[in-house]
C-alpha positions as CSV (number, residue, x, y, z in Angstrom):
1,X,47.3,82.7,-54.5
2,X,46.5,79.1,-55.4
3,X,49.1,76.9,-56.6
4,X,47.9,75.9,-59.4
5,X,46.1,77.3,-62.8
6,X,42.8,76.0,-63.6
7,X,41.8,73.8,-66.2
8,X,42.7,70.0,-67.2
9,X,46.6,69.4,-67.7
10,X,46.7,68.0,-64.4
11,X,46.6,71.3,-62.6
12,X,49.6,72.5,-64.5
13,X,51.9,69.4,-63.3
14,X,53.8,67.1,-66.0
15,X,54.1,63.7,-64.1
16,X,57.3,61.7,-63.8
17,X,57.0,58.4,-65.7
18,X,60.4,56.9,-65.6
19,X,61.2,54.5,-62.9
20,X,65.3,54.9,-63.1
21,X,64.7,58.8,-62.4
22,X,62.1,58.1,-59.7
23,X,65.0,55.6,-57.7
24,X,67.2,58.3,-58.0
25,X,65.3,61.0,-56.6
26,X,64.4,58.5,-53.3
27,X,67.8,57.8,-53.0
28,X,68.6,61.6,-53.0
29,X,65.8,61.7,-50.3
30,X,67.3,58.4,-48.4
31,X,70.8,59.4,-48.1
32,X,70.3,63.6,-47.9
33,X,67.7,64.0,-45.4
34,X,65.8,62.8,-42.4
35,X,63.0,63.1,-40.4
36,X,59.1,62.9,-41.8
37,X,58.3,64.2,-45.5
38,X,55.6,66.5,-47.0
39,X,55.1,66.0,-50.6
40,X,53.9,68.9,-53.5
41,X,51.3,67.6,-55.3
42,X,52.0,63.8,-55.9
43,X,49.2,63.4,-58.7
44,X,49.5,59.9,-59.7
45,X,51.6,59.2,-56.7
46,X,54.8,58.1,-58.8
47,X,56.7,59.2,-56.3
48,X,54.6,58.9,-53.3
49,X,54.8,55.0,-53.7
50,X,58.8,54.9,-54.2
51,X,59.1,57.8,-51.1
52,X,56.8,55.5,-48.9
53,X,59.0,53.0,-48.9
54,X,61.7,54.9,-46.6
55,X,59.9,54.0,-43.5
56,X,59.1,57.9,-42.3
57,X,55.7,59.7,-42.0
58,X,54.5,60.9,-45.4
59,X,52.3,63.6,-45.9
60,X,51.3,63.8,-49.8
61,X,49.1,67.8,-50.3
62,X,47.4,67.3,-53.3
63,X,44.5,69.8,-54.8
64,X,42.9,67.7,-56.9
65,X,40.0,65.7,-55.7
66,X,40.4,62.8,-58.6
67,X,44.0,62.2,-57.3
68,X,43.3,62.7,-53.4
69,X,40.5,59.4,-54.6
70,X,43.0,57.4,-56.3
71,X,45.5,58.0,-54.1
72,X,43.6,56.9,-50.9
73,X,42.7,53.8,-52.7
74,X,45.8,52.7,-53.2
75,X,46.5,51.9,-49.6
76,X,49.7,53.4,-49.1
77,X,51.3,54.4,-46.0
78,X,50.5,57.8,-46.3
79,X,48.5,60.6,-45.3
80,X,47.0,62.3,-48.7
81,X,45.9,66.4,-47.9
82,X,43.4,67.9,-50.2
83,X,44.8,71.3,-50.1
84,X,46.5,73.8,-52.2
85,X,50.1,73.6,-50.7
86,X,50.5,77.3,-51.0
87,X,47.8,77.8,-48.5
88,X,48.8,74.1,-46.6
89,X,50.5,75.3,-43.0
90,X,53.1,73.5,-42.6
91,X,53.9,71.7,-39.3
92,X,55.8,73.4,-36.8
93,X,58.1,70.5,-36.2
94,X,61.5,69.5,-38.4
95,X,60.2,67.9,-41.6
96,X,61.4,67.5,-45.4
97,X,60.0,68.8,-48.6
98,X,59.8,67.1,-52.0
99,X,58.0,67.4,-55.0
100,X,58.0,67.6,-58.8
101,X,56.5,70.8,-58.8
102,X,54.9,73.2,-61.5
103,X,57.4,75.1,-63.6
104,X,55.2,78.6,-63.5
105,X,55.0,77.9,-59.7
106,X,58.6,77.4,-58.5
107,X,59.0,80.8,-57.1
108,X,55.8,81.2,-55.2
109,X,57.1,77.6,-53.3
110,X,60.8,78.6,-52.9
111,X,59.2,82.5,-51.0
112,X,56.4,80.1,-49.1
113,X,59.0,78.0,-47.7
114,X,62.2,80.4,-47.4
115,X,59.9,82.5,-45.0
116,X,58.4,79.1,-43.3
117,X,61.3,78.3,-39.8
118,X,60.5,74.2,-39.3
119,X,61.7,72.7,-42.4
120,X,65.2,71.5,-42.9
121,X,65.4,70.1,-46.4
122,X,64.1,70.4,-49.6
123,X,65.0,68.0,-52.7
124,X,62.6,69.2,-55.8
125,X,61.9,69.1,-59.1
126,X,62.3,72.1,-61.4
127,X,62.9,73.3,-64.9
128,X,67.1,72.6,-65.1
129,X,68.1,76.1,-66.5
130,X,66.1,77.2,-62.8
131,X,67.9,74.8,-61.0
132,X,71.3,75.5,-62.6
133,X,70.3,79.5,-61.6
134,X,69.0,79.0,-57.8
135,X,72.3,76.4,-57.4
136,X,74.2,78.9,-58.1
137,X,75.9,77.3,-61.0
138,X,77.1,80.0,-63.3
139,X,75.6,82.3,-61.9
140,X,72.9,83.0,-59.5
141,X,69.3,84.6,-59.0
142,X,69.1,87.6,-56.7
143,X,66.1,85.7,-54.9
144,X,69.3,82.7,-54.0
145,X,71.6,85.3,-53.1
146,X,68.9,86.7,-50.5
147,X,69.3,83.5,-48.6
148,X,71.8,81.7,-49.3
149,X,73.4,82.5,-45.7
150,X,70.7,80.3,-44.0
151,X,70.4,77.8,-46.6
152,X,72.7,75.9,-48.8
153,X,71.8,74.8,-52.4
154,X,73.0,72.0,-54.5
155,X,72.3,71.2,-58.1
156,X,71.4,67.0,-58.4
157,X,70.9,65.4,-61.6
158,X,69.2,66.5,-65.0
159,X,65.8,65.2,-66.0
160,X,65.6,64.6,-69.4
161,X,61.7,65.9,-70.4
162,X,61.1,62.4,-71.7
163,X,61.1,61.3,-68.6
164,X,57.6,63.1,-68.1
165,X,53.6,62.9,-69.2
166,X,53.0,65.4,-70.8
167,X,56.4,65.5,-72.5
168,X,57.5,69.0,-71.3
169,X,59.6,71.5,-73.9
170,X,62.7,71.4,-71.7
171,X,64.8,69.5,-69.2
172,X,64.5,69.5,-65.7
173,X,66.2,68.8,-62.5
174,X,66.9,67.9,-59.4
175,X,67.4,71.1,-56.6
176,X,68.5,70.4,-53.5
177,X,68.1,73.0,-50.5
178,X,69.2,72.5,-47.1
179,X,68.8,75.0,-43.9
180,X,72.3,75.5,-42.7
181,X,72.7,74.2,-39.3
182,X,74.8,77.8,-38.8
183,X,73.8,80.8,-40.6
184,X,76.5,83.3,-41.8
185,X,74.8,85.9,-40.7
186,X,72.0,86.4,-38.1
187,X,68.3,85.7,-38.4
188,X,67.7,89.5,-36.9
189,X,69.5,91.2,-39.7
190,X,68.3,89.2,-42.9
191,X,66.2,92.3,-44.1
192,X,69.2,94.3,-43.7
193,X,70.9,91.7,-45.8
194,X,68.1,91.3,-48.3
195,X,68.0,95.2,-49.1
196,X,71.8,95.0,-49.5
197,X,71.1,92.1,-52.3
198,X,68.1,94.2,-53.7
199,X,70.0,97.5,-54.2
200,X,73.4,95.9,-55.5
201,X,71.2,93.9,-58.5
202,X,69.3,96.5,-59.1
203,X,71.9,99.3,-59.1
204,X,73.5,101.1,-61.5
205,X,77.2,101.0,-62.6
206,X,80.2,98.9,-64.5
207,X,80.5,95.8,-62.3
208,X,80.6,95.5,-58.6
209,X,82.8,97.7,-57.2
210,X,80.9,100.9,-59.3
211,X,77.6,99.4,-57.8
212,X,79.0,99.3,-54.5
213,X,80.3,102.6,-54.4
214,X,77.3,104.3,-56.3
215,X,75.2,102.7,-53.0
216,X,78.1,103.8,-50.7
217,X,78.6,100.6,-49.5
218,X,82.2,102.3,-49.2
219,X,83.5,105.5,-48.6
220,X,85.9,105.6,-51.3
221,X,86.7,103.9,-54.5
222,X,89.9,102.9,-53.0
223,X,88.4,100.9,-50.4
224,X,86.2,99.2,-52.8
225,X,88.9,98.2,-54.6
226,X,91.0,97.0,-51.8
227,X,88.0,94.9,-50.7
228,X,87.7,93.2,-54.4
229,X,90.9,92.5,-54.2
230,X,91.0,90.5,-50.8
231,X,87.9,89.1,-51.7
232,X,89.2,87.6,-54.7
233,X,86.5,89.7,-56.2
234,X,86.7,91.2,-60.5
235,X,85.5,94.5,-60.4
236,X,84.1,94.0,-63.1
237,X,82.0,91.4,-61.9
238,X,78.3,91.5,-62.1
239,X,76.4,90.7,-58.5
240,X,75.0,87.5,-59.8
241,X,78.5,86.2,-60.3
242,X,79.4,86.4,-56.2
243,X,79.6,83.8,-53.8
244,X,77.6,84.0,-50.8
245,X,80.9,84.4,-48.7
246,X,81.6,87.5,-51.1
247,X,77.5,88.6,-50.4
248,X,78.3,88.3,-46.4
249,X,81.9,89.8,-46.5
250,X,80.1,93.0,-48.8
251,X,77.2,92.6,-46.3
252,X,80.1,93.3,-43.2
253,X,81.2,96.5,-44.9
254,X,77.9,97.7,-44.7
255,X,77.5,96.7,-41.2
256,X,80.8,99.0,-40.5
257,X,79.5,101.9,-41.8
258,X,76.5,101.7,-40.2
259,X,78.5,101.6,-37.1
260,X,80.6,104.8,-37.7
261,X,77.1,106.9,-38.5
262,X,76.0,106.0,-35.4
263,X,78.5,106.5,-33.3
């Protein structure tokens, strides 16, 4: 799949032309992660030059010949890639990801780099109600809730869309993911875990605890409840609305009951 559509509109990107947003994302970058970065598409290189700056290896992966040119030219200290980054291997070695990436894209880069081991931070730019959602703030997507025991995520600041050219119809903002240094639960059981997240949103019932006990998660309605209950949980609650300590808690239960049909 390539990562972005065809035709002029700058490959589908809206490019960053305010210099007070552009210090603020470095500084997120500065002062959240370390080690050498990779950079989504840097276009224009608005943030390429501010990000060069932080003394560390820069990789900017860029797809469109015109910008890979220009880029070059500019005589930065960095490395510009022509590549589409959703077919770019990334380097098997600790490294950071940034970018102002393409709104209809942000899903196919969150799966790319979920799934990829070596990086350890992420600080992008997306549309703000999809950074709100994959924070967790509110409420959050099942695709979050699938990993958010190996990595944490943290809403930064809002991006108004004047701050881009072309002017996009809505805000965006600043998502901030970082591998957790401990996962909650074990590297060997995520698809375990991830089917448990699957069949909870996708199940049937009048909040959690009807989910739950539709998908036997629990042998009795009674137990459901008492879990809700020390779990701080509503019944009522919809899946999107738990924590990932509630996901890996309900994730336990399931862990038990596998135990007791097999022994």
């Amino acid at each position: 799949m390539s990562a972005y559509s065809s035709g002029q509109h700058e490959h589908g990107q809206n490019f960053l032309r305010d210099n007070q947003v552009i210090h603020r994302f470095t500084t997120v970058v500065a002062q959240e992660t370390a080690g050498p970065i990779i950079e989504i598409g840097p276009g224009k290189g608005a943030l390429t030059k501010q990000l060069s700056t932080l003394g560390r290896r820069l990789t900017g992966v860029e797809i469109d010949p015109c910008w890979v040119r220009y880029l070059r030219n500019q005589g930065l200290p960095a490395k510009i890639v022509q590549d589409d980054f959703l077919r770019y291997r990334l380097p098997a070695s600790p490294h950071v990801i940034v970018g102002n990436i393409p709104f209809h894209l942000t899903t196919a880069i969150l799966r790319k780099l979920f799934w990829d081991p070596h990086w350890t931070s992420a600080v992008l730019i997306v549309q703000w109600e999809v950074a709100r959602r994959r924070a967790g703030v509110g409420s959050s997507t099942m695709m979050t809730a699938q990993w958010a025991p190996w990595y944490e995520f943290r809403l930064g600041d809002r991006v108004a869309a004047a701050a881009f050219k072309p002017r996009p119809a809505v805000d965006d903002g600043v998502l901030c993911i970082h591998r957790r240094a401990k996962p909650l639960i074990p590297v060997g059981r995520r698809k375990a875990f991830q089917q448990l997240v699957h069949g909870v949103f996708t199940g049937r019932g009048r909040g959690i605890v009807e989910i739950c006990v539709r998908r036997k998660v629990f042998k009795s309605r009674a137990d459901a409840l008492r879990w809700a209950r020390q779990h701080q949980v509503n019944p009522a609650a919809v899946p999107s609305a738990l924590t990932v300590e509630q996901w890996v808690s309900l994730f336990g239960e399931t862990e038990k009951q596998h135990r007791l049909r097999t022994t």
